[in-house]
C-alpha positions as CSV (number, residue, x, y, z in Angstrom):
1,X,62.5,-36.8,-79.7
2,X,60.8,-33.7,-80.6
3,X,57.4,-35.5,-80.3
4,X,58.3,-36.4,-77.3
5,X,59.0,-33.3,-75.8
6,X,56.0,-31.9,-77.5
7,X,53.9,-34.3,-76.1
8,X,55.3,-33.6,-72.6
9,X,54.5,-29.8,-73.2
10,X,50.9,-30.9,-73.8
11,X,50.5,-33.4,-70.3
12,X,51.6,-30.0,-68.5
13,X,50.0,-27.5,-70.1
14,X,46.9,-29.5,-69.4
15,X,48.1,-29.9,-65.8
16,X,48.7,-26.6,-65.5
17,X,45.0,-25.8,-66.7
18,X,43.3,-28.0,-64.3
19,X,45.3,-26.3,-61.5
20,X,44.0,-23.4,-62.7
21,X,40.6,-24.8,-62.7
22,X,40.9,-26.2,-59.6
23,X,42.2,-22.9,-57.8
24,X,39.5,-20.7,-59.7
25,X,36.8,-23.2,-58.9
26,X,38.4,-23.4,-54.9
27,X,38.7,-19.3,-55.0
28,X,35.2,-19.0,-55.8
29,X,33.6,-21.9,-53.0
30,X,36.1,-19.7,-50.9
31,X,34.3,-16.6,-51.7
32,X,31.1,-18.3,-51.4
33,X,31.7,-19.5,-48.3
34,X,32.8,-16.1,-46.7
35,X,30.0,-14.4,-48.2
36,X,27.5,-17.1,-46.5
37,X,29.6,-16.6,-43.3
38,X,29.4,-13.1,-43.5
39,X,25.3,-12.7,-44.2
40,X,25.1,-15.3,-41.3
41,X,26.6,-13.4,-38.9
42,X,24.9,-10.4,-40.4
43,X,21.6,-12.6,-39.3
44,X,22.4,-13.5,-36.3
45,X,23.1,-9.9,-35.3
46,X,20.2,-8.9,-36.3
47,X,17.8,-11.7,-34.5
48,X,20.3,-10.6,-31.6
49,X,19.3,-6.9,-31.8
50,X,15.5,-8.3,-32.4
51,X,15.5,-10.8,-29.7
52,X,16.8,-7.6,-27.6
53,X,14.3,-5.3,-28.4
54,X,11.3,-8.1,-28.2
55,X,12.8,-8.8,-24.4
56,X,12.8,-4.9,-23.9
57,X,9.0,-4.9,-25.1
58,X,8.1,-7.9,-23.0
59,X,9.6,-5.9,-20.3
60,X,7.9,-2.7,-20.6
61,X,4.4,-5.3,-21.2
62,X,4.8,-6.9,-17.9
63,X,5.5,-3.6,-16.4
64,X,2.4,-2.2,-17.5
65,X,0.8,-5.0,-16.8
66,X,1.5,-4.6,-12.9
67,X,0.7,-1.3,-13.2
68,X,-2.5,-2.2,-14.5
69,X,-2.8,-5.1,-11.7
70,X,-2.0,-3.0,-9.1
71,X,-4.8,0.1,-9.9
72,X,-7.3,-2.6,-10.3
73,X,-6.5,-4.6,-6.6
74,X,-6.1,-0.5,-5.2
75,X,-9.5,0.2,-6.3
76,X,-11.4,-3.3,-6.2
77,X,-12.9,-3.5,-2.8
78,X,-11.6,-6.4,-1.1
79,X,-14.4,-9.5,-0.1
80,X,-15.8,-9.9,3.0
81,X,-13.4,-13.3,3.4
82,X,-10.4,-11.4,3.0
83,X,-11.0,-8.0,3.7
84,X,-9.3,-8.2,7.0
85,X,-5.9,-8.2,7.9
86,X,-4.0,-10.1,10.9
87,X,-2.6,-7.6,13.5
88,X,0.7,-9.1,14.5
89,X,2.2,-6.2,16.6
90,X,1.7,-3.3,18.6
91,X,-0.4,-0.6,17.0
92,X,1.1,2.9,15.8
93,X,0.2,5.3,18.8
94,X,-1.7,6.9,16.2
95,X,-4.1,4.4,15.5
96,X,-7.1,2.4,17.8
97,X,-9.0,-0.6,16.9
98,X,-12.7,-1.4,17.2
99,X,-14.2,-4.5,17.2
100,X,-17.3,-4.5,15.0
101,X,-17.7,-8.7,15.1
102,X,-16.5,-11.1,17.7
103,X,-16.4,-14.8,17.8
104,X,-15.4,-17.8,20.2
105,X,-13.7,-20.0,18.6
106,X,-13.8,-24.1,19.3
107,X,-10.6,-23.7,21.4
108,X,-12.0,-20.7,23.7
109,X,-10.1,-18.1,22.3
110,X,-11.6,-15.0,20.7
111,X,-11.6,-13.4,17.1
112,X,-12.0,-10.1,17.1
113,X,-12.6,-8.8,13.8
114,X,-12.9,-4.6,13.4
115,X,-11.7,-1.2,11.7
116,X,-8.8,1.1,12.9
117,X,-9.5,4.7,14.1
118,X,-6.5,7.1,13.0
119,X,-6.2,10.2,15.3
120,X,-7.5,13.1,13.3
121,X,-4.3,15.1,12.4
122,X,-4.1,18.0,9.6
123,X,-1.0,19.6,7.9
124,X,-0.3,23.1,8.8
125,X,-1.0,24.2,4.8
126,X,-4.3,22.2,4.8
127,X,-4.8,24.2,8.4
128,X,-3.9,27.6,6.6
129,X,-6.1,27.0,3.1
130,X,-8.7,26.1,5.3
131,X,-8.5,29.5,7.6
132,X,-8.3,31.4,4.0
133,X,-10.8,29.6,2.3
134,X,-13.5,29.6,5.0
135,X,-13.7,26.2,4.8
136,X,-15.8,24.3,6.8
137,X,-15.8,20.8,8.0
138,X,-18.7,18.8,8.3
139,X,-17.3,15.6,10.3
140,X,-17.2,17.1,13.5
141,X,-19.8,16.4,16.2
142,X,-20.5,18.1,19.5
143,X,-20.2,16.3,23.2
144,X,-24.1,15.5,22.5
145,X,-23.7,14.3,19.1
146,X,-25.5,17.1,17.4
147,X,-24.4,18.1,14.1
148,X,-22.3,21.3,14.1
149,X,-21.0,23.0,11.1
150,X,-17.2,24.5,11.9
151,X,-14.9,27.2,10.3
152,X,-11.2,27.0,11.4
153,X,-9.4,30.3,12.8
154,X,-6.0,31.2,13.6
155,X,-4.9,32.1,16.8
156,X,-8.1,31.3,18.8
157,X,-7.4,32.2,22.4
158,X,-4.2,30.0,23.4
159,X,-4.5,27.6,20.9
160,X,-2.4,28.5,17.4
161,X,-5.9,27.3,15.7
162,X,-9.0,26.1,16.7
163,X,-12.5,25.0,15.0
164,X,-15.1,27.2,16.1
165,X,-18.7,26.0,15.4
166,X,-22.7,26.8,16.5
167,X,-24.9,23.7,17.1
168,X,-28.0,23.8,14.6
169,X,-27.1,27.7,13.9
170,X,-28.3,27.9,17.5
171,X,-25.5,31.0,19.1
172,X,-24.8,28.2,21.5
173,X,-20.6,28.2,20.5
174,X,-18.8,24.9,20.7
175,X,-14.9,24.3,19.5
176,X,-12.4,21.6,19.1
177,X,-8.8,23.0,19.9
178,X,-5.9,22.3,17.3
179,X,-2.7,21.2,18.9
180,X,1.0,20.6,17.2
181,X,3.1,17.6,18.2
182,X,6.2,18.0,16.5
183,X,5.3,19.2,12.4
184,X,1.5,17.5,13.1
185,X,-1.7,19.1,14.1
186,X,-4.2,17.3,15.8
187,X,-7.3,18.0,16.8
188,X,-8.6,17.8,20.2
189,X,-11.6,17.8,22.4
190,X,-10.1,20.4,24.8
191,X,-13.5,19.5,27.5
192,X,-12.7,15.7,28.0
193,X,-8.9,16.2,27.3
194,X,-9.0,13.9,24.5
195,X,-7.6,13.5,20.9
196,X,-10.3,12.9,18.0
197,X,-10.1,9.9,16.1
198,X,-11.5,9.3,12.4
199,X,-12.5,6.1,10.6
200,X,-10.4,4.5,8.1
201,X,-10.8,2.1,5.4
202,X,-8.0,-0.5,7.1
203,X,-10.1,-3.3,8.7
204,X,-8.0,-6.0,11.2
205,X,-8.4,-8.9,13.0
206,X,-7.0,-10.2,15.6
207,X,-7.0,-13.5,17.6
208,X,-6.3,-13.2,21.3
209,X,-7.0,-16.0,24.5
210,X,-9.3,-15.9,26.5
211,X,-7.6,-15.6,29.6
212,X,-5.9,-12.6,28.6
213,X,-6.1,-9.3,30.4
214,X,-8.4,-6.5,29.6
215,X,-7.4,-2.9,31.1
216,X,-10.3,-0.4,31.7
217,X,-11.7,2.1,33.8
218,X,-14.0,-0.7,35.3
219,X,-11.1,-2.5,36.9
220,X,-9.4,-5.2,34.9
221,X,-10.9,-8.2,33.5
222,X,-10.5,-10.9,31.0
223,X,-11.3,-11.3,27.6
224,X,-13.6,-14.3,28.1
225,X,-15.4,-11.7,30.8
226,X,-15.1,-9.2,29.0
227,X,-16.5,-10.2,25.6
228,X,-18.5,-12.5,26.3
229,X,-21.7,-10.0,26.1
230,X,-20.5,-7.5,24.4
231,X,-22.4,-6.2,21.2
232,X,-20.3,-4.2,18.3
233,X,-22.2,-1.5,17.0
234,X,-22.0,0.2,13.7
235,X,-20.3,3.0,13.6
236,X,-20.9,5.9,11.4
237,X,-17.9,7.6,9.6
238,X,-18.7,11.1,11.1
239,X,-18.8,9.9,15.2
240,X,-16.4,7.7,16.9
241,X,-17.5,4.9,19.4
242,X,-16.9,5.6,23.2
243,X,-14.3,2.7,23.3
244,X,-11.3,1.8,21.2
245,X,-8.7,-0.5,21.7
246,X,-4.7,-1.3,21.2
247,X,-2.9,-4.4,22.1
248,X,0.3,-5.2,24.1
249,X,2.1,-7.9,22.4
250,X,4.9,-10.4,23.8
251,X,7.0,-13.0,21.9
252,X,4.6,-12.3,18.9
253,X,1.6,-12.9,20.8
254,X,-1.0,-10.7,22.3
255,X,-0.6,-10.4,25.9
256,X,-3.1,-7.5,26.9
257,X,-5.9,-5.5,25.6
258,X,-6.3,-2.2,26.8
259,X,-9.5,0.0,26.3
260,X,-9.4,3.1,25.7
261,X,-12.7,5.9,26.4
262,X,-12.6,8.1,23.7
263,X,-15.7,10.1,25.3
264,X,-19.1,10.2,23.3
């Protein structure tokens, strides 16, 4: 009997030792396996954060890089081919087209292809610096085209300023009157009534039938009539041409051309 029991004691202490084992060895795979969860989530936080701050970078990249894109298209001069854009509705009042090429194409209708003329407006500080400073402009002609150097005064007879200027330093005075419209100054010939125009860098084209109407002093025509002999000239940035030109438009399309004498 007592072996017995002492053999029992033996089966369950051993039992009792590979529990303990078991538990020990479990306990630790446990542990392991936290741990491994835990630096894995540790990772993946940080590729999270990384993959954040690489999308941030990107970001900032591509933004520079349209920065970049868009100074080089500002400053690139555009080609020939697509330097001009299609005008597809009526004109700002302050701006007049001139034709400086014209084609017929296969189907009669016309392609006029030119540069916009913006009225010639200054601020009233540029005005002011330029009455303080004794500025003087250079891109101003006379009604004959001659070059004339102009100052700019305040309060020159009725006008609040005008550009007062001698023809070849001749004492022969000549002036362009300044006029506001609203918070804009404009600058106008005050003999033929009419507002100066400058050239701009924003070159159009437009496609209009031939049967359309043209409106001018001469009595109204068509386009066909009209352009059919007419030669462009090139126009140099400091004049204007005698004739500019805006557009009527209906349902999209051009309906009428209407000249406009702008004097020299």
């Amino acid at each position: 009997m007592e072996e017995k029991k002492v053999n029992k004691i033996g089966v369950s202490t051993i039992f009792l030792i590979l529990s303990l084992l078991v538990i020990v060895i479990m306990g630790i795979f446990i542990y392991k396996l936290n741990n491994d969860k835990t630096d894995q989530t540790k990772k993946i936080s940080e590729l999270e954060a990384e993959a954040t701050r690489l999308n941030t970078t990107v970001e900032e990249l591509q933004e520079k890089i349209n920065t970049v894109s868009k100074v080089i298209n500002d400053e690139e001069p555009r080609t020939e081919q697509d330097k001009y854009t299609n005008i597809t509705s009526k004109l700002s009042d302050d701006d007049m087209f001139y034709p400086l090429e014209i084609n017929k194409n296969n189907d009669g209708a016309y392609t006029l292809k030119g540069v916009i003329y913006t009225r010639f407006t200054l601020t009233k500080s540029e005005l002011d610096n330029a009455v303080n400073s004794g500025y003087k402009y250079y891109n101003l002609y006379d009604l004959n085209s001659e070059f004339v150097n102009y100052t700019v005064k305040k309060d020159y007879e009725n006008y609040d300023y005008a550009f007062i200027g001698k023809i070849n330093d001749e004492d022969r005075v000549c002036f362009y009157a300044v006029k506001k419209d609203d918070n804009t100054y404009y600058i106008e010939n005050p003999t033929e009534n009419n507002r100066e125009w400058k050239l701009s860098n924003d070159y159009k084209k437009i496609i209009v039938s031939e049967n359309i109407e043209v409106e001018n002093d001469g009595g109204n025509t068509t386009v066909g009539k009209y352009f059919n002999n007419f030669t462009p000239i090139t126009v140099e940035e400091t004049k204007r041409p005698n004739r500019l030109y805006t557009f009527e438009f209906n349902n999209g399309n051009c309906s009428k051309i209407i000249e406009f004498v702008a004097g020299h």
